[in-house]
C-alpha positions in Angstrom: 32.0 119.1 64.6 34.2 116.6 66.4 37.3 117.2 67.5 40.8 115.2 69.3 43.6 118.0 70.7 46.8 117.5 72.4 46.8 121.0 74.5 50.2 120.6 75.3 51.5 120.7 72.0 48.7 122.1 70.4 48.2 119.7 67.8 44.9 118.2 66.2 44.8 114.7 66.5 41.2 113.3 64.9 38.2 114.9 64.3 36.6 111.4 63.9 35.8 110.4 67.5 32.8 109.7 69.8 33.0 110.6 73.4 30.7 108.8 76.4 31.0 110.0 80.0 31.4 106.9 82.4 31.0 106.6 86.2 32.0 103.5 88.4 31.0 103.7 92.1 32.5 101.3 94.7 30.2 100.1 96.9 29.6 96.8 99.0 26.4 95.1 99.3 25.1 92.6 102.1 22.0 90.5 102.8 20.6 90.5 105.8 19.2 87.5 107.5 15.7 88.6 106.6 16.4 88.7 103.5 16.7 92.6 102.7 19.6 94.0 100.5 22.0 96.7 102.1 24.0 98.6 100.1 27.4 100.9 101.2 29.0 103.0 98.9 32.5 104.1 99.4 33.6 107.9 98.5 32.5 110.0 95.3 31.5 108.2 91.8 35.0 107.9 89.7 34.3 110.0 86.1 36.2 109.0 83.0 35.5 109.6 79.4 35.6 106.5 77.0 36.5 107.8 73.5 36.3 105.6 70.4 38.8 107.7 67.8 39.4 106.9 64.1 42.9 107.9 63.3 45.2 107.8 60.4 49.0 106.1 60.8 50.0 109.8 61.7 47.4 110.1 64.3 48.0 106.8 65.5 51.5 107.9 66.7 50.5 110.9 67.9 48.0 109.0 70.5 50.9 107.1 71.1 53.0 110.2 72.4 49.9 111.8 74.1 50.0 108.4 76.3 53.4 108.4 76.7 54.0 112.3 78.3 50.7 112.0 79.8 49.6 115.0 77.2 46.8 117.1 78.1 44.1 116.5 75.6 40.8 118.7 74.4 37.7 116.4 73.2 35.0 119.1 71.5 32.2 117.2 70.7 28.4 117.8 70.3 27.3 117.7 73.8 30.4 119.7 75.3 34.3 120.3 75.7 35.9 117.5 77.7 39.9 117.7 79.2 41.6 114.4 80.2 44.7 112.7 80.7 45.2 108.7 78.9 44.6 106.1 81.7 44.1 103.7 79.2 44.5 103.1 75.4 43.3 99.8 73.6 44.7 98.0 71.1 44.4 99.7 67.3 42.2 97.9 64.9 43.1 98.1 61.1 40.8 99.7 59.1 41.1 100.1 55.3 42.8 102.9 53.7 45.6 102.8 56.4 43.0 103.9 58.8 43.0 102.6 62.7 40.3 102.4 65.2 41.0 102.4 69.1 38.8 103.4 72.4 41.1 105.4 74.9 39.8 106.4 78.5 40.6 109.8 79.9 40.6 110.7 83.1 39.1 114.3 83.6 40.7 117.2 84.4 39.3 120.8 85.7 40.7 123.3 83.4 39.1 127.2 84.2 37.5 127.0 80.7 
């Protein structure tokens, strides 16, 4: 059972969504004049969660005001409990039905669950 929250009002959003955990890592990489590879990396790997969430018109707005107060939201899915903010929402897709498809990015949040 899947499942989109917006803890701070405590509203469901979508229980239709798919949740991957991402990692970028900055690093620089040189070539050495014997031909070798060097690679630097720069701090701690940057997490997010990329989210692809089927909403109704309803849910749709309520994504909308999630993004907007910068909402705390609760993604329960199979392989764990994930809390984010929105860093980034896509554009919606129109599905049929007056259903919408969009992939939002979370950035996570420590909660003392």
């Amino acid at each position: 059972m899947a499942l989109l929250r917006n803890e701070d009002t405590g509203v469901d959003i979508t229980r239709f969504i798919t949740l991957e955990e991402k990692q970028s890592v900055i690093r620089t990489e040189w070539q050495t004049l014997d031909g070798r590879t060097y690679l630097q990396r720069y701090g701690v790997p940057n997490a997010t969660y990329e989210i692809v969430a089927y909403v109704n018109y309803a849910g749709k707005q309520l994504l909308f005001d999630a993004e907007d107060t910068a909402a705390l939201l609760k993604a329960d899915c199979k392989h764990g409990t994930f809390y984010g903010h929105i860093i980034e929402l896509k554009d919606f897709s129109r599905l049929a039905g007056d259903w919408y498809k969009t992939t939002l990015t979370l950035a996570p949040e420590v909660t003392d669950e």
